[in-house]
N, CA, C and O atoms as CSV, one atom per row, in Angstrom:
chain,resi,resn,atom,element,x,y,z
A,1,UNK,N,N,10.076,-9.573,28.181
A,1,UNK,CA,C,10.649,-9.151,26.926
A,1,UNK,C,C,9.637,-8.283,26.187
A,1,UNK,O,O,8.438,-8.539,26.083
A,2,UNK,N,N,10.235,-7.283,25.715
A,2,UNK,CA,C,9.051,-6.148,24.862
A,2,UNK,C,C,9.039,-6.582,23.626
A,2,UNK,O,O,10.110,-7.015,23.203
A,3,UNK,N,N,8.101,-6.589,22.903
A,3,UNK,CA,C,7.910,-6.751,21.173
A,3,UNK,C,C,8.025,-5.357,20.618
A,3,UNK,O,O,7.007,-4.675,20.744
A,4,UNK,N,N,8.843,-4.912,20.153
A,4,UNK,CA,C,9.002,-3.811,18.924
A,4,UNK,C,C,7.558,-3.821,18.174
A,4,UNK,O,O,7.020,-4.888,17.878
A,5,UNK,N,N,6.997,-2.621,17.900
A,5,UNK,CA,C,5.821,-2.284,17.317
A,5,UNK,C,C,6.075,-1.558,15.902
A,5,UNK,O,O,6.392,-0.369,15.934
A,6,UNK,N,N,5.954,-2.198,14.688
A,6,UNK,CA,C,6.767,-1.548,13.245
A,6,UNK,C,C,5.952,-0.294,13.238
A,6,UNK,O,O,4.746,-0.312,13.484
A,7,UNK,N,N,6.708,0.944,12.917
A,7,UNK,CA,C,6.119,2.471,13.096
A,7,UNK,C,C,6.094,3.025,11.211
A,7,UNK,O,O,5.420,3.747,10.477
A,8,UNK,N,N,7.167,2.226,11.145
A,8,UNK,CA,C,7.685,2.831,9.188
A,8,UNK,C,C,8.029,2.052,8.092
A,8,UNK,O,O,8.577,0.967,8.285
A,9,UNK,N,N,7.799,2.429,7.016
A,9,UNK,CA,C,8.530,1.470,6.203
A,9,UNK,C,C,9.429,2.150,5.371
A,9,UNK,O,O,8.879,3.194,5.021
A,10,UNK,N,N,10.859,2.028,4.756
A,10,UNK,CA,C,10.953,2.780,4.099
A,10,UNK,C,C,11.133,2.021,2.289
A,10,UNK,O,O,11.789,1.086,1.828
A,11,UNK,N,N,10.193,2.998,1.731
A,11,UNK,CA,C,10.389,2.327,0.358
A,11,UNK,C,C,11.324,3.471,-0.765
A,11,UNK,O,O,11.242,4.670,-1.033
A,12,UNK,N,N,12.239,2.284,-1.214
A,12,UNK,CA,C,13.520,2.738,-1.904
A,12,UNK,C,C,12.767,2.550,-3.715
A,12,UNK,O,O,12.281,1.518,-4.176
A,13,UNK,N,N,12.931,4.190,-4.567
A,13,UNK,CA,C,12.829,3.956,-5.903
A,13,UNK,C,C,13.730,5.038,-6.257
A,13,UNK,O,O,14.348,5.818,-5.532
A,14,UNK,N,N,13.668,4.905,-7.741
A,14,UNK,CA,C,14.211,6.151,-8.756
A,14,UNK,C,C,13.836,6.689,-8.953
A,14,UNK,O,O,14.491,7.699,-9.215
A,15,UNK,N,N,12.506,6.765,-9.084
A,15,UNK,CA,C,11.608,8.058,-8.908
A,15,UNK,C,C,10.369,8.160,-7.904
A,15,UNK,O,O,9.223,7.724,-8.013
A,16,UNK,N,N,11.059,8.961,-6.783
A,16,UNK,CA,C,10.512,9.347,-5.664
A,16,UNK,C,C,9.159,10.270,-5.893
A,16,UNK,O,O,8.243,10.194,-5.074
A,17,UNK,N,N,9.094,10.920,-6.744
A,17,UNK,CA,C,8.217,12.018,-6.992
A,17,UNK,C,C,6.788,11.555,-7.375
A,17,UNK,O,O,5.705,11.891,-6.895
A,18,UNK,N,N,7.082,10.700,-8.363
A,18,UNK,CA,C,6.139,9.805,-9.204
A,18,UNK,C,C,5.458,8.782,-7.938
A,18,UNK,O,O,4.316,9.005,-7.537
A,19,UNK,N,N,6.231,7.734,-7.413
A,19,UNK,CA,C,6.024,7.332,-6.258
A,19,UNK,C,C,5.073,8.367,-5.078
A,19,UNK,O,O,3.905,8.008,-4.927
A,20,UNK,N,N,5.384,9.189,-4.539
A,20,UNK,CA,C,5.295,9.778,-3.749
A,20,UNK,C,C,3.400,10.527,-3.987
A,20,UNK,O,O,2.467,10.232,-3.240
A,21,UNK,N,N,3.309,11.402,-5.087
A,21,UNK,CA,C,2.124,11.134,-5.943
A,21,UNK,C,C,1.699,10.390,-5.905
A,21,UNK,O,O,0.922,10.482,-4.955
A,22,UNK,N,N,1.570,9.050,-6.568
A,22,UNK,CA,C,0.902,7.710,-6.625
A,22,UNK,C,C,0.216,7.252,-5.119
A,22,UNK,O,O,-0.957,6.890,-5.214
A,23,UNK,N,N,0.615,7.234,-4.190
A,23,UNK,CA,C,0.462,7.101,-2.579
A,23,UNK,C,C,-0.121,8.203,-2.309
A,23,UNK,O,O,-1.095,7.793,-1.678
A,24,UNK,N,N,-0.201,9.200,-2.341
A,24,UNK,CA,C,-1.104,9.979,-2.051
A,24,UNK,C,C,-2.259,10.415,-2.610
A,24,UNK,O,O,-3.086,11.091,-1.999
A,25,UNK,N,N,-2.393,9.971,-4.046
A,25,UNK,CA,C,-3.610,9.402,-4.439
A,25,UNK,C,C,-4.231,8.726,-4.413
A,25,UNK,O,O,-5.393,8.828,-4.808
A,26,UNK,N,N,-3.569,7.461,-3.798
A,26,UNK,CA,C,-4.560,6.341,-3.661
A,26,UNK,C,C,-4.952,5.923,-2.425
A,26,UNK,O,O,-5.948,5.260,-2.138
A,27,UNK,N,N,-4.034,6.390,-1.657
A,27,UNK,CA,C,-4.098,5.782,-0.473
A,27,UNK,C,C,-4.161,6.661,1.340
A,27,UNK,O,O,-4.440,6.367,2.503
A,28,UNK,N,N,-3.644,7.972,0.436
A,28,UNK,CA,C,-3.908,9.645,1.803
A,28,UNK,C,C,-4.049,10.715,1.036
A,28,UNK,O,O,-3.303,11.694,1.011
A,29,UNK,N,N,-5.138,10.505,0.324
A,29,UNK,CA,C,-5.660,11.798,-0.421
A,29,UNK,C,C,-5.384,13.252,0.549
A,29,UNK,O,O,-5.096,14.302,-0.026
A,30,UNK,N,N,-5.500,13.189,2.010
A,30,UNK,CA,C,-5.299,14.569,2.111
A,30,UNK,C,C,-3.633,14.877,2.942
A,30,UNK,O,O,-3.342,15.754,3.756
A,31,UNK,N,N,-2.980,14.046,2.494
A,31,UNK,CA,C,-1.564,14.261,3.040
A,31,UNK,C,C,-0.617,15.275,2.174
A,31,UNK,O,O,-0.417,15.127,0.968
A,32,UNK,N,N,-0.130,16.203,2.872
A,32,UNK,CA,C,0.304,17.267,2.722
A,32,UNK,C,C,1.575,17.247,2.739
A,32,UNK,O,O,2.024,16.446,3.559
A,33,UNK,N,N,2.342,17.823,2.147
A,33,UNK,CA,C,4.104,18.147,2.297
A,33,UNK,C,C,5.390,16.905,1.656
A,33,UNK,O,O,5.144,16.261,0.636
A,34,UNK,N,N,6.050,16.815,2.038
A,34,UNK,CA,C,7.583,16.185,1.805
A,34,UNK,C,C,7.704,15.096,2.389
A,34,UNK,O,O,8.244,14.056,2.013
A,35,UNK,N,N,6.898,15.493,3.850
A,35,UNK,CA,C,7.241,14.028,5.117
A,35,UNK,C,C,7.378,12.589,4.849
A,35,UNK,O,O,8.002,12.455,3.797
A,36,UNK,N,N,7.128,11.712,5.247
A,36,UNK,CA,C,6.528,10.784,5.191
A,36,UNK,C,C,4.833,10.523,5.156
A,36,UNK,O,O,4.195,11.285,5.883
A,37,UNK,N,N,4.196,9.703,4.522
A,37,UNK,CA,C,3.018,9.536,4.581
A,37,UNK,C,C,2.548,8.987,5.458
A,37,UNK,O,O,2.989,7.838,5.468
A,38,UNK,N,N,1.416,9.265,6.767
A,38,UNK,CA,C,0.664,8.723,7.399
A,38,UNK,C,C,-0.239,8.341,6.777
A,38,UNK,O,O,-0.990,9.019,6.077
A,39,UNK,N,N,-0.280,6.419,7.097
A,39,UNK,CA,C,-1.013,5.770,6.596
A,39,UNK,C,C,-1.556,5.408,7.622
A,39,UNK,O,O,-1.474,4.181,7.686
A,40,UNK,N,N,-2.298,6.003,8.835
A,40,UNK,CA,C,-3.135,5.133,9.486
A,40,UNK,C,C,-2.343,5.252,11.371
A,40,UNK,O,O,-2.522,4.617,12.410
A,41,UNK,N,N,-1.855,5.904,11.143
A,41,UNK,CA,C,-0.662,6.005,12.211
A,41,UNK,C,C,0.639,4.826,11.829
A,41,UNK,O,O,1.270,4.451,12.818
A,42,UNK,N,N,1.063,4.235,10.476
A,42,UNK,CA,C,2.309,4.033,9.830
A,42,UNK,C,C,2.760,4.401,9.245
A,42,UNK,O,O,2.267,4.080,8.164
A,43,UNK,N,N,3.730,5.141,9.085
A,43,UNK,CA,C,4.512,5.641,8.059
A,43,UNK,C,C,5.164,5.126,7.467
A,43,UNK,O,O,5.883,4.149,7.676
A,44,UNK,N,N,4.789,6.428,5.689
A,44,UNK,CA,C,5.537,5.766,4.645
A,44,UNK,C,C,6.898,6.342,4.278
A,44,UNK,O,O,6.523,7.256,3.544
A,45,UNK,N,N,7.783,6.396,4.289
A,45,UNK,CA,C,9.256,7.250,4.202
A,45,UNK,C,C,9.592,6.560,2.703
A,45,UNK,O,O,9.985,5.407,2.527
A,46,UNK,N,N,9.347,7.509,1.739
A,46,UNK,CA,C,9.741,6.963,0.398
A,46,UNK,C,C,11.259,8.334,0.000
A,46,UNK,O,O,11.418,9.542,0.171
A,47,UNK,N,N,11.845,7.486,-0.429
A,47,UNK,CA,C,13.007,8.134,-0.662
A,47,UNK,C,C,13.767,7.963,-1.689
A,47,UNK,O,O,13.795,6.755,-1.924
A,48,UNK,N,N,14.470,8.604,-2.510
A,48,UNK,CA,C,15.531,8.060,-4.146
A,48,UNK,C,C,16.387,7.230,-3.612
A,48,UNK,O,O,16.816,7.366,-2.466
A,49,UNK,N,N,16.721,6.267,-4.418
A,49,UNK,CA,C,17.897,5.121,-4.061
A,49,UNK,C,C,18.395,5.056,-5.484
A,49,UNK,O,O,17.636,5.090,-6.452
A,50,UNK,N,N,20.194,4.924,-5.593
A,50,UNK,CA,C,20.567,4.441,-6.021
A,50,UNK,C,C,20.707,3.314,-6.493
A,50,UNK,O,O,21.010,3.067,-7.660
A,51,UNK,N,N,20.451,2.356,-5.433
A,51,UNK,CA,C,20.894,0.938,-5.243
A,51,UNK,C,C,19.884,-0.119,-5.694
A,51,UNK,O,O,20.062,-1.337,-5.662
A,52,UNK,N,N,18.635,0.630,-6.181
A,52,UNK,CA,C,17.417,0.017,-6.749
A,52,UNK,C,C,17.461,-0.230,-7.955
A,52,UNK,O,O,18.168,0.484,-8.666
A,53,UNK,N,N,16.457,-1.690,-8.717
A,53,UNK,CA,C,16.568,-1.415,-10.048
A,53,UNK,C,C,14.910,-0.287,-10.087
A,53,UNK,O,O,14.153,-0.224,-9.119
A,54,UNK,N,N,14.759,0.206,-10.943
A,54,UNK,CA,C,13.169,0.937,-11.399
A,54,UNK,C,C,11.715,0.589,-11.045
A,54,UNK,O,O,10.761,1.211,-10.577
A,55,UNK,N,N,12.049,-1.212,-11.645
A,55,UNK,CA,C,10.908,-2.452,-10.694
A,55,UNK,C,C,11.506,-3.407,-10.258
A,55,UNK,O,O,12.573,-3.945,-10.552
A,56,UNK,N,N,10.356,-3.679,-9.157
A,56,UNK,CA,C,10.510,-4.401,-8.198
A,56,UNK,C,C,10.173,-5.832,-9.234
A,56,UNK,O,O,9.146,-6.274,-9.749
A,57,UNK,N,N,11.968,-6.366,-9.215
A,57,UNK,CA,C,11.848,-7.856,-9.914
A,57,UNK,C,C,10.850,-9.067,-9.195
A,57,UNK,O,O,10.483,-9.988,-9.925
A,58,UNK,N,N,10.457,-9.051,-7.875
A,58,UNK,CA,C,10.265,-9.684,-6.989
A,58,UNK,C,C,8.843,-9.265,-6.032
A,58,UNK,O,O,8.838,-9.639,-4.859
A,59,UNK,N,N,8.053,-8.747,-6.388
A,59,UNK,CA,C,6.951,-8.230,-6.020
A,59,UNK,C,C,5.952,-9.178,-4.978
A,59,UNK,O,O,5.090,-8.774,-4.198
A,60,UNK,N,N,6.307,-10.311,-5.204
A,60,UNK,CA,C,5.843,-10.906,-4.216
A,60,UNK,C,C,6.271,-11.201,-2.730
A,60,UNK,O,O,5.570,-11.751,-1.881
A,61,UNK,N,N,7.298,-10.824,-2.610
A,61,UNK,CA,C,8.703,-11.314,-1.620
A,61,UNK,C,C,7.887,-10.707,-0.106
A,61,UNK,O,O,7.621,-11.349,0.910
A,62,UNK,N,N,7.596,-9.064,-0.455
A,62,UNK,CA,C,6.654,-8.752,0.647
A,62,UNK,C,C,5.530,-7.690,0.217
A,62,UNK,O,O,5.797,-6.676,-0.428
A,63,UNK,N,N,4.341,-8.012,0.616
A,63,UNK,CA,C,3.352,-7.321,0.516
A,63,UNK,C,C,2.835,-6.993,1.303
A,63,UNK,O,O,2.393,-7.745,2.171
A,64,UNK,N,N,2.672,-5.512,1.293
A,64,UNK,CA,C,1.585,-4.251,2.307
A,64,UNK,C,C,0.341,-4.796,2.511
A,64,UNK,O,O,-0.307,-5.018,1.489
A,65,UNK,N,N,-0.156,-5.066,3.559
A,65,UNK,CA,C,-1.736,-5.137,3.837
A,65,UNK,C,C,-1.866,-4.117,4.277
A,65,UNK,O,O,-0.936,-3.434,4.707
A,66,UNK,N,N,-3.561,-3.651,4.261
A,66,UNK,CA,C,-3.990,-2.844,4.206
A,66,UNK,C,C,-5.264,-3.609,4.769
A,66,UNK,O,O,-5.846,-4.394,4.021
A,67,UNK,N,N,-5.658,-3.428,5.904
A,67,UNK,CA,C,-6.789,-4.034,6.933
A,67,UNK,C,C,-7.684,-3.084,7.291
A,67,UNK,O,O,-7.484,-2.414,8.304
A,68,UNK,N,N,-9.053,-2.856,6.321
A,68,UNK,CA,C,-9.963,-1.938,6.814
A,68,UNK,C,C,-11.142,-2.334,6.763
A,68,UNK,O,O,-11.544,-3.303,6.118
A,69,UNK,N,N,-11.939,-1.428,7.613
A,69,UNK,CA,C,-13.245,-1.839,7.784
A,69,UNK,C,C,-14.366,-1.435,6.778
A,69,UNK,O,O,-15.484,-1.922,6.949
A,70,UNK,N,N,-14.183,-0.726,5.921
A,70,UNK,CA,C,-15.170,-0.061,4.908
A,70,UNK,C,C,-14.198,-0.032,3.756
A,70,UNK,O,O,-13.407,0.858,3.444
A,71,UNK,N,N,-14.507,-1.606,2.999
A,71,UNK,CA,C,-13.799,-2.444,2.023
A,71,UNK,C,C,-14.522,-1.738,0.505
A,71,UNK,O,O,-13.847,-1.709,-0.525
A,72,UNK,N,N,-15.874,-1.227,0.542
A,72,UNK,CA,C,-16.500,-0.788,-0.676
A,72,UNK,C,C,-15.758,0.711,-0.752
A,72,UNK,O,O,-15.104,1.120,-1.712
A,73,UNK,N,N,-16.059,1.536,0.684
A,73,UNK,CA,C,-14.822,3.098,0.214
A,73,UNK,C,C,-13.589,2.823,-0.033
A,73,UNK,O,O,-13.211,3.785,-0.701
A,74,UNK,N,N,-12.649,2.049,0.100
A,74,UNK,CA,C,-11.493,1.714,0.281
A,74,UNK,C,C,-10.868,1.376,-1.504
A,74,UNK,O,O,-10.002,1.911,-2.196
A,75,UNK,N,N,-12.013,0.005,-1.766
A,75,UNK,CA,C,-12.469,-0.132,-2.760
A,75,UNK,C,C,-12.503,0.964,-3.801
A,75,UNK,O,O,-11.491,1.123,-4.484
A,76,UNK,N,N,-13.384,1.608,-3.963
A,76,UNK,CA,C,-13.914,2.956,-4.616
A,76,UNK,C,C,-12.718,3.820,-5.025
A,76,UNK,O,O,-12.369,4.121,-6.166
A,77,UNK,N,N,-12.073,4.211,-3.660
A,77,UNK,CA,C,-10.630,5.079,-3.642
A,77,UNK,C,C,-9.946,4.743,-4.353
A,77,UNK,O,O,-9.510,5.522,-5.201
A,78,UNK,N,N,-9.561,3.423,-4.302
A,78,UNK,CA,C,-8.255,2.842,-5.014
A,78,UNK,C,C,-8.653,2.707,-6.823
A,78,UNK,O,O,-7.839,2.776,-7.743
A,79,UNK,N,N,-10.127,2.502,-6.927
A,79,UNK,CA,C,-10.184,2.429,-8.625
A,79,UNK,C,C,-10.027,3.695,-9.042
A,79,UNK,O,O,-9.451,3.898,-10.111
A,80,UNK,N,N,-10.589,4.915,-8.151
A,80,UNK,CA,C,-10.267,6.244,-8.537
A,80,UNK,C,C,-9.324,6.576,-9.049
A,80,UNK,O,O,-9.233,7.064,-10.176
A,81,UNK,N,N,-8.664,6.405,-8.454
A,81,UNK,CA,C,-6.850,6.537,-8.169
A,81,UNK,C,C,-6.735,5.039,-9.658
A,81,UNK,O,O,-5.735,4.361,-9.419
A,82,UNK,N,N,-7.180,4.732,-10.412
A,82,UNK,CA,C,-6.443,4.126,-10.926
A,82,UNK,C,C,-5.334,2.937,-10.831
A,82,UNK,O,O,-4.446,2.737,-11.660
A,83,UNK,N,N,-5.579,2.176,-9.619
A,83,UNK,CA,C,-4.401,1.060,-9.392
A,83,UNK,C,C,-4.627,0.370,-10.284
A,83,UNK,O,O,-5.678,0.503,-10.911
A,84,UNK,N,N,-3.623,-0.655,-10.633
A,84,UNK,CA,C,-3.322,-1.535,-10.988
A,84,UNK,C,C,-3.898,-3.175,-10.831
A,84,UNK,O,O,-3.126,-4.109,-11.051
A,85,UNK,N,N,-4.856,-3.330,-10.561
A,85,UNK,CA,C,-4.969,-5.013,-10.146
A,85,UNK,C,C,-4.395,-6.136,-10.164
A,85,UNK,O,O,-4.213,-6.769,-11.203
A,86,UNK,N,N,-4.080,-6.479,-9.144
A,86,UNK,CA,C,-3.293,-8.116,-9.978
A,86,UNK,C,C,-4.234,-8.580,-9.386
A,86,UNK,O,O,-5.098,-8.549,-10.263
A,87,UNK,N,N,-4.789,-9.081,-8.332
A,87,UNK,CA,C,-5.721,-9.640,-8.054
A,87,UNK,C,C,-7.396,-9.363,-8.362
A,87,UNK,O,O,-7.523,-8.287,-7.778
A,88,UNK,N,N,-8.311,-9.578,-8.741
A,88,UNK,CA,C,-9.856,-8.503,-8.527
A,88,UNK,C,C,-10.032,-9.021,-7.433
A,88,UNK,O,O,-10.020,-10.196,-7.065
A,89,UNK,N,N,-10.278,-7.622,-6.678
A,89,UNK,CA,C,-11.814,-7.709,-5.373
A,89,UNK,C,C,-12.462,-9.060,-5.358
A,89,UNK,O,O,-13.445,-9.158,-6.093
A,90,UNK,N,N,-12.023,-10.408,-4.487
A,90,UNK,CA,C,-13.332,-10.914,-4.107
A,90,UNK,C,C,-12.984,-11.615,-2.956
A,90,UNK,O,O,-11.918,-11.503,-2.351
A,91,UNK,N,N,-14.054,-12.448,-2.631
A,91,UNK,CA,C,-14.434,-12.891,-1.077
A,91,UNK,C,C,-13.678,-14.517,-0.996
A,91,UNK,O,O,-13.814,-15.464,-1.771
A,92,UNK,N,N,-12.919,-14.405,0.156
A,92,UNK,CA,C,-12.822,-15.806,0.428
A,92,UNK,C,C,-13.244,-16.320,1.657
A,92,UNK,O,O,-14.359,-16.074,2.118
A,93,UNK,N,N,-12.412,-17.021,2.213
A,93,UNK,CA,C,-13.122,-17.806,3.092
A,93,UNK,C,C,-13.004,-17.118,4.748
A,93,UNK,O,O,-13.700,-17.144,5.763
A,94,UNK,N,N,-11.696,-16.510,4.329
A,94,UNK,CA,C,-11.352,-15.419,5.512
A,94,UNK,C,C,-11.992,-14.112,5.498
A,94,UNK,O,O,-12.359,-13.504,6.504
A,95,UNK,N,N,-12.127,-13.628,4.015
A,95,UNK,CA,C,-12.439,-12.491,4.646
A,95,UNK,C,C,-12.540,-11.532,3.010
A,95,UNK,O,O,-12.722,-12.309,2.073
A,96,UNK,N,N,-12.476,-10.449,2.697
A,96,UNK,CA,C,-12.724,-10.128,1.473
A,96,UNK,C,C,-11.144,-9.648,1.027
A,96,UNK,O,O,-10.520,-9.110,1.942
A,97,UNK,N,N,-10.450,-9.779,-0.243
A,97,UNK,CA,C,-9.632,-9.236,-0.475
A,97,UNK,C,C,-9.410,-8.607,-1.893
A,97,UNK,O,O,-10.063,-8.770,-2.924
A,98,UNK,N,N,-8.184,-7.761,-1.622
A,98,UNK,CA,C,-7.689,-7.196,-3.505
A,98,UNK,C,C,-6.079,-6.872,-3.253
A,98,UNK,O,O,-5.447,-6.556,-2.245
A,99,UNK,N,N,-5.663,-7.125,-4.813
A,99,UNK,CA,C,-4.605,-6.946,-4.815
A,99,UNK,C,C,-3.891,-5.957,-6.027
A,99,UNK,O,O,-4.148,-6.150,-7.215
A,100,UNK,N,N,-3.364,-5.342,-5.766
A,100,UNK,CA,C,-2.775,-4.237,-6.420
A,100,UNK,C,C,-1.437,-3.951,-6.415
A,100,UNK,O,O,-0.730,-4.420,-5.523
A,101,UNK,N,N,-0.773,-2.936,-7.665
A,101,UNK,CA,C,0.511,-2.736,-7.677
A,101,UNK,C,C,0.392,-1.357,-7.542
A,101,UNK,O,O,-0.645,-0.700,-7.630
A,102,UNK,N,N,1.858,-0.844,-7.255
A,102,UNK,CA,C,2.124,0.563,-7.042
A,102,UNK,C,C,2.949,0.927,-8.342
A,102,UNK,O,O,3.519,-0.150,-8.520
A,103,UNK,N,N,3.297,1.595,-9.170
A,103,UNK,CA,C,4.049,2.129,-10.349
A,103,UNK,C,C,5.680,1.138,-10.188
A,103,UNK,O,O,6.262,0.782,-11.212
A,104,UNK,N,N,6.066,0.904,-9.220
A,104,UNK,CA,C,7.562,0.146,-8.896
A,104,UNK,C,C,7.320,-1.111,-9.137
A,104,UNK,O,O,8.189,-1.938,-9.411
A,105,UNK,N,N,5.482,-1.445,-9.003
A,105,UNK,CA,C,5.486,-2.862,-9.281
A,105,UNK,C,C,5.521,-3.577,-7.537
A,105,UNK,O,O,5.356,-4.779,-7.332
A,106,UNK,N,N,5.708,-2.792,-6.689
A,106,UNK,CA,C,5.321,-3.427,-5.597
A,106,UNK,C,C,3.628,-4.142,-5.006
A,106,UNK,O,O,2.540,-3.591,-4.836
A,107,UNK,N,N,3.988,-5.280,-4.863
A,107,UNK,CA,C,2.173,-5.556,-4.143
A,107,UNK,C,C,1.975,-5.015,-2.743
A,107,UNK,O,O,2.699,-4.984,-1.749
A,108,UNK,N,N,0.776,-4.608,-2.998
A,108,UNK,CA,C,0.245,-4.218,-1.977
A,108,UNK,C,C,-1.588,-4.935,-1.810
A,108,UNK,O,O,-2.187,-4.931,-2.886
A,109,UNK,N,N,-2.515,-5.574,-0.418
A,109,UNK,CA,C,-3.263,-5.576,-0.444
A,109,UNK,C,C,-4.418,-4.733,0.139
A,109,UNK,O,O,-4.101,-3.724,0.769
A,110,UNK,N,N,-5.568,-5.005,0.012
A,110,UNK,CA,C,-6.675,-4.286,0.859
A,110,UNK,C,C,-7.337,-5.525,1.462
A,110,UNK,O,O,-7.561,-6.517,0.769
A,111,UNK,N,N,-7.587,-5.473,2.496
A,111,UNK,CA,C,-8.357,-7.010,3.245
A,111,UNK,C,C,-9.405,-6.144,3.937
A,111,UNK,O,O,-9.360,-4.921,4.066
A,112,UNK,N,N,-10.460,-7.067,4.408
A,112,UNK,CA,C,-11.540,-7.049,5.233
A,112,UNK,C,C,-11.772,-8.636,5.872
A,112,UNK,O,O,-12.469,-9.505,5.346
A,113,UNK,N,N,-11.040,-8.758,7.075
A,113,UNK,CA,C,-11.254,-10.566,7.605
A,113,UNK,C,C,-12.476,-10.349,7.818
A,113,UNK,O,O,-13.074,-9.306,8.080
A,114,UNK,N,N,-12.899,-11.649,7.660
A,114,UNK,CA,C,-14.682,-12.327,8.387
A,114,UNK,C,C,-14.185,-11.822,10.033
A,114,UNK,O,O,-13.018,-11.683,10.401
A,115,UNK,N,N,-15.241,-11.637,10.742
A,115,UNK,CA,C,-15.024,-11.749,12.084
A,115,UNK,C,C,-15.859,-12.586,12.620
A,115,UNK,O,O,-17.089,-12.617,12.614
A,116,UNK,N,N,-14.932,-13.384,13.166
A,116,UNK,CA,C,-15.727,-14.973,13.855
A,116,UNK,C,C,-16.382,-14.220,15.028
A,116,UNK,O,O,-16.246,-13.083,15.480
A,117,UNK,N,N,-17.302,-15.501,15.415
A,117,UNK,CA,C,-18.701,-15.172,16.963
A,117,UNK,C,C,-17.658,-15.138,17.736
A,117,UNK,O,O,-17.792,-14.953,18.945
């Protein structure tokens, strides 16, 4: 049996533009055009929806990780860019984390796991 490998996500708002900006400031400073955003070899397909409210009532339901190895640039980028915190930057037992919102109010994290011997 094959496992499906997730390639995209698509995130539904009312304002795509604003959205669309926001992600490419914080997160693919040098992404170019209309497309979707490559995040890493995942794509982001943000698109206008009707069917949305403005924010995300429910922000916890699912959250973006974001698994990198250079947690202080990553770090750095994202205060640049102005996110949002819900969580601050710090270390647990797994590994280092932060938590942040996107303008819709979606969570999203940044992790760095410990790597066991």
């Amino acid at each position: 049996m094959t496992t499906p490998r997730p390639g995209s996500i698509l995130l539904g708002t009312t304002r795509p533009a604003e959205l669309r900006d926001w992600y490419r400031r914080a997160l693919a400073p040098d992404h170019r055009g209309e497309g979707p955003i490559d995040l890493g070899g995942f794509l982001l397909v943000i698109e206008e929806r009707d069917d949305v409210a403005p924010g995300n009532g429910e922000p916890g339901r699912m959250i973006l990780n974001f698994h990198v190895d250079d947690f202080d640039a990553v770090e750095a980028q994202l205060r640049a860019a102005g996110v949002d915190w819900l969580v601050p930057v710090a270390d647990r037992p797994s590994g280092r984390f932060g938590t942040f919102a996107d303008p819709d109010g979606n969570t999203l994290q940044i992790i760095r796991f410990t790597r066991s011997a």
